[in-house]
C-alpha positions as CSV (number, residue, x, y, z in Angstrom):
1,X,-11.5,25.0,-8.4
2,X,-13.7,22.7,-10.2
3,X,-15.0,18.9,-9.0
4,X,-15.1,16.5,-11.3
5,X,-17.8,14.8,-8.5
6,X,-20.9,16.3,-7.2
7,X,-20.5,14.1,-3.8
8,X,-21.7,15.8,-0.1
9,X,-20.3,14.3,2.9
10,X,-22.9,15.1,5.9
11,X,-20.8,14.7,8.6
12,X,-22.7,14.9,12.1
13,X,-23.7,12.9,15.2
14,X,-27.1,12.0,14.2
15,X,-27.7,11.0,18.2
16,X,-30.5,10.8,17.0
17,X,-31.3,11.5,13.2
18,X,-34.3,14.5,13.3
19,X,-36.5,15.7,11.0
20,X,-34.1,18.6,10.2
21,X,-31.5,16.0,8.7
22,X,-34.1,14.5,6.8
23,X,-35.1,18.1,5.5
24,X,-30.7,18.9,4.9
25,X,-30.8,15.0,2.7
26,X,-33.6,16.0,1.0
27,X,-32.4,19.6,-0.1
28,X,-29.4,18.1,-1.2
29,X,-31.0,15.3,-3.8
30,X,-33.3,18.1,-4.9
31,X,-29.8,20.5,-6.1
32,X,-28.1,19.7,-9.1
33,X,-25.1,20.1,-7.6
34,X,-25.0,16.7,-6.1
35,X,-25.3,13.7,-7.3
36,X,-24.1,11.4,-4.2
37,X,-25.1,12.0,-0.6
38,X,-22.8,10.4,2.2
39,X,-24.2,10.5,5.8
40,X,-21.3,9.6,8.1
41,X,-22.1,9.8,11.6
42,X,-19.0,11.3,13.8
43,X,-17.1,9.3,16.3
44,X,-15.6,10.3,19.5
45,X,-15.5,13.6,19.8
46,X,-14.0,16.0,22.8
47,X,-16.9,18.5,22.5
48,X,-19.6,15.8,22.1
49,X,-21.3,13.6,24.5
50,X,-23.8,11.0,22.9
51,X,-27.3,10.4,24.0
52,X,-27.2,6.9,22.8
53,X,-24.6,3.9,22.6
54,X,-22.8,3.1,19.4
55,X,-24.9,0.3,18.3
56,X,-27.9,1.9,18.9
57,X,-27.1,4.7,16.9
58,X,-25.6,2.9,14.1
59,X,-29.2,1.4,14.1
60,X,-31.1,4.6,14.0
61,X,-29.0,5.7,11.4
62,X,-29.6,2.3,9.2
63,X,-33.1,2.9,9.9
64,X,-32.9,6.9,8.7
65,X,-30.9,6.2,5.5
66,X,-33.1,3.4,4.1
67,X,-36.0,5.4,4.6
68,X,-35.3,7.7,1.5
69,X,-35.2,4.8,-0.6
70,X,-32.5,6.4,-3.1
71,X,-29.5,4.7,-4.3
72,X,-27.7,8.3,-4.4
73,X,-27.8,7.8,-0.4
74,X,-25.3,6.1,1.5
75,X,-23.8,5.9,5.5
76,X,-20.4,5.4,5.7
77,X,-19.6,4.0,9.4
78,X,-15.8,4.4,9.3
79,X,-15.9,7.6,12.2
80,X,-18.8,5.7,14.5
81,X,-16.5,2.6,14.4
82,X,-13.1,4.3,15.0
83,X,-11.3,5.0,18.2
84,X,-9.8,8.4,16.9
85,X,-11.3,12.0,17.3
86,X,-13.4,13.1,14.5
87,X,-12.5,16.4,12.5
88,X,-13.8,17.9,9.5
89,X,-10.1,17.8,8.1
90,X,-10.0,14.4,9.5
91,X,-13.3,13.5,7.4
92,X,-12.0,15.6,4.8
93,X,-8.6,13.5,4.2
94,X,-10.6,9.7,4.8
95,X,-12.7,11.3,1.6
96,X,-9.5,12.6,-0.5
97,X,-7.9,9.2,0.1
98,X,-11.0,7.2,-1.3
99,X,-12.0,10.0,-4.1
100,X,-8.8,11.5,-5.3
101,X,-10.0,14.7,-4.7
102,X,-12.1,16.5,-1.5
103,X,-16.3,16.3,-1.9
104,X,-18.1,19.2,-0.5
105,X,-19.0,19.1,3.2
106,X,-22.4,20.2,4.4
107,X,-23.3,21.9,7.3
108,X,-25.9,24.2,8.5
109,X,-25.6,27.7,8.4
110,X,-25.0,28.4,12.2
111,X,-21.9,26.3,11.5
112,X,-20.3,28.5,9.4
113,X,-20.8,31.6,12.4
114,X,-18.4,28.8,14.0
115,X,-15.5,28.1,12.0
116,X,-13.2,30.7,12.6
117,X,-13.2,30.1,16.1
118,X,-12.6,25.5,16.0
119,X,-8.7,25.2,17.7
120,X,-6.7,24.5,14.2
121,X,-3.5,25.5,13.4
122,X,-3.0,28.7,11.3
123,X,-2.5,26.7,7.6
124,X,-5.3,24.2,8.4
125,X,-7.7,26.9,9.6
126,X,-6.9,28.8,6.3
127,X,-7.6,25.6,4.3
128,X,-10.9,25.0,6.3
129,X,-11.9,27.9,5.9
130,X,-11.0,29.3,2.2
131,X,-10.6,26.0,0.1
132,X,-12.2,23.6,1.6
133,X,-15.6,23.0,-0.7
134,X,-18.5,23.3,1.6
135,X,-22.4,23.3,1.0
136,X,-24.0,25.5,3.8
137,X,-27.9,25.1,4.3
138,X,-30.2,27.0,6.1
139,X,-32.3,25.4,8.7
140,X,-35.1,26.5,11.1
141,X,-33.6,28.8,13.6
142,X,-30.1,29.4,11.5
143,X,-30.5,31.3,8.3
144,X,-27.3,32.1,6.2
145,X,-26.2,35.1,6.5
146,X,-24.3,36.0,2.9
147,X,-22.9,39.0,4.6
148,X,-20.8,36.9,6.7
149,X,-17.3,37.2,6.2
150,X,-14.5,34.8,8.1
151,X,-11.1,36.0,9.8
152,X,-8.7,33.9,10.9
């Protein structure tokens, strides 16, 4: 499949933003395979409990985004401000909606050890898994393992 956009969607809780998100933004504007980063902060979710209160992280996240000083960065608050559990399909379809087409998703490479096991149904586990278009990044702690292969 080929995207006519080069757009990541970094899709966590940022409760709050660290030094290793900074470092995952900053590999991402250093690739050429993107030219748009989109931090988006989840919402409610069932396996998540927040350290901090909405507003203060929508603050710390304001705060964390301008500090790169880079038009090609940008938060999108839709998840923090909804009522709805957040899902990477969920942030996936929000993004297809407003894009025509699905921009890659970034996580870190202990996520991907993950996937097969999150609690979707057969076909959405099959599309998360094997056409979704993901970025995986290794961080301190969590190297990517290319060896790794998925079941579901």
């Amino acid at each position: 499949m080929i995207y006519s956009s080069h757009i990541a969607v970094y899709g966590w809780a940022f409760t709050p933003p660290t030094i290793g998100h900074r470092a995952i933004v900053e590999a991402l504007l250093r690739t050429d395979y993107v030219d748009r980063v989109i931090i988006t902060p989840s919402g409610p979710r069932g396996d998540k409990e927040y350290a901090f209160q909405k507003d203060i992280r929508r603050r710390l996240i304001e705060i964390f985004a301008s500090e790169f000083d880079d038009d090609r960065v940008e938060v999108d608050f839709t998840f923090l401000d909804s009522s709805s559990e957040t899902t990477t399909l969920g942030m996936d379809h929000h993004y297809q909606d407003r894009f025509g087409e699905s921009p890659f998703q970034v996580f870190g490479a202990d996520v991907s050890r993950a996937m097969a096991s999150w609690p979707y149904a057969r076909e959405q586990k099959e599309y998360l898994l094997m056409r979704l278009p993901k970025i995986f990044l290794s961080r301190p702690g969590s190297d990517l393992d290319l060896e790794d292969k998925w079941s579901y």
